[in-house]
C-alpha positions as CSV (number, residue, x, y, z in Angstrom):
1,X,-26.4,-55.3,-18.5
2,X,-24.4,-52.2,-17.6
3,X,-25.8,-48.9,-18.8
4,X,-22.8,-46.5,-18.2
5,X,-23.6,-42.6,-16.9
6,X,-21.4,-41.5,-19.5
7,X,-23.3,-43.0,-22.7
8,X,-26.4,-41.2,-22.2
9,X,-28.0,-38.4,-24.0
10,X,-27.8,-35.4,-21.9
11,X,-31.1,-33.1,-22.6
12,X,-31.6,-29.3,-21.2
13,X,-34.3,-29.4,-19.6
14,X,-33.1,-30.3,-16.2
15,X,-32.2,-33.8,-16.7
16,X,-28.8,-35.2,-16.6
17,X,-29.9,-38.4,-18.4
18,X,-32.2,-41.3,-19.0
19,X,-31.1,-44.4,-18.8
20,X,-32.7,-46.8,-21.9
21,X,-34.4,-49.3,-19.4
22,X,-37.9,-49.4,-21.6
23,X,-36.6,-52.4,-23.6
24,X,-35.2,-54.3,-20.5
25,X,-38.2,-54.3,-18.5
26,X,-41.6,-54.2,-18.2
27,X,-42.4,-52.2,-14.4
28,X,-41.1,-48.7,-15.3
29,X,-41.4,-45.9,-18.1
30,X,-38.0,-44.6,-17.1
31,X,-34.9,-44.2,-14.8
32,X,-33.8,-40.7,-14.8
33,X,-31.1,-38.7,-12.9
34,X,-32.3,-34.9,-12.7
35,X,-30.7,-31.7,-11.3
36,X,-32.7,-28.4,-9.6
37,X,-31.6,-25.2,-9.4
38,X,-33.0,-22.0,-8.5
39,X,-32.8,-21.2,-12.3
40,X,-34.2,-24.9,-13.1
41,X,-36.9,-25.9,-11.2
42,X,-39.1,-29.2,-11.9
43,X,-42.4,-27.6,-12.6
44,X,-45.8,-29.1,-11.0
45,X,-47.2,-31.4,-13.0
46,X,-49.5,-34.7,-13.0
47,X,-49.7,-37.8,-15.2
48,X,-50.2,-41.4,-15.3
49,X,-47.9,-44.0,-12.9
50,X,-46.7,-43.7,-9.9
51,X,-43.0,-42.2,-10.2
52,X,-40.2,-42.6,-7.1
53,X,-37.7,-40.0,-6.4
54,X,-34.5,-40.2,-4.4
55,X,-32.5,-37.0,-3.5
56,X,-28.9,-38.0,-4.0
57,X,-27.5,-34.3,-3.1
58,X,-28.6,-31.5,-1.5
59,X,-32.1,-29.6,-0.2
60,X,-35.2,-29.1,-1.6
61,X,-38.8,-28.3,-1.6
62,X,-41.6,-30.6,-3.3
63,X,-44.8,-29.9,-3.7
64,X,-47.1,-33.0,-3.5
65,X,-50.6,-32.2,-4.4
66,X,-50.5,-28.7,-2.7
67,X,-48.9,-29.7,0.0
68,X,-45.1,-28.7,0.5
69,X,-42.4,-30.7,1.8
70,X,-38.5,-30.0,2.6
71,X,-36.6,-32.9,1.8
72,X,-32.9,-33.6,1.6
73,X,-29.9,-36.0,0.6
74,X,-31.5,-39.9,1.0
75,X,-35.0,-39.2,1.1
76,X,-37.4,-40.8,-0.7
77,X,-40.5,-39.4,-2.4
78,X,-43.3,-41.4,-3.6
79,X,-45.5,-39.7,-6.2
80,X,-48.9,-41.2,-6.7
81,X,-51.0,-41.5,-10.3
82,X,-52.5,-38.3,-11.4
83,X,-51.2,-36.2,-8.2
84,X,-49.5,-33.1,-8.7
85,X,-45.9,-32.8,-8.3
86,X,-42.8,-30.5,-8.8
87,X,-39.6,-29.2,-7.1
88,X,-37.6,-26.4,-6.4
89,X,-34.4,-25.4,-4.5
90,X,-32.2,-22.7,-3.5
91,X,-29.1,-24.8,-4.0
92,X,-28.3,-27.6,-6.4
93,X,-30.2,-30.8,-6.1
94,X,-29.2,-33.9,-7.5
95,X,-32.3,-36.3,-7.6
96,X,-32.8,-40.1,-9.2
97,X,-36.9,-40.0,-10.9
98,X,-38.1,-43.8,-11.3
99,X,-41.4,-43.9,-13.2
């Protein structure tokens, strides 16, 4: 299955897209690619599952239960169950959140 970048629903709240993987498999709540900006940062906030992130493009900051972290293009963040967790940026950041 192919799931092309250009079908998806784009939303305003940061997100570029998800991709519909809930009815293809059974690991993940979603596959989503995300943009920051100073004017649209990814608020702190906790939940249940672990959720991945992969910076695509650019520099950031994340904060990770308090703690803050600069990250850039190829890192990976691992965000654990019920651990707080946002984003922000001076620039543009172009980011893939697996959950």
């Amino acid at each position: 299955m192919v799931i092309r970048f250009e079908e998806l629903q784009f939303k305003d709240e940061g997100t570029v897209g998800h991709y519909p993987i809930q009815e293809h498999q059974r690991s993940f709540k979603h596959f989503a690619y995300r943009i920051v900006t100073p004017e649209r940062p990814f608020g702190p906030h906790a939940h249940k599952g672990d959720e991945i992130w992969f910076i695509l493009k650019g520099k950031a900051k994340v904060d990770l239960g308090g703690k803050m972290f600069e990250v850039e293009e190829n890192d990976l963040i691992i965000c654990p169950e019920g651990v707080s967790h946002g984003m922000t940026s001076d620039g543009e950041v172009h980011w893939l959140c697996i959950g």
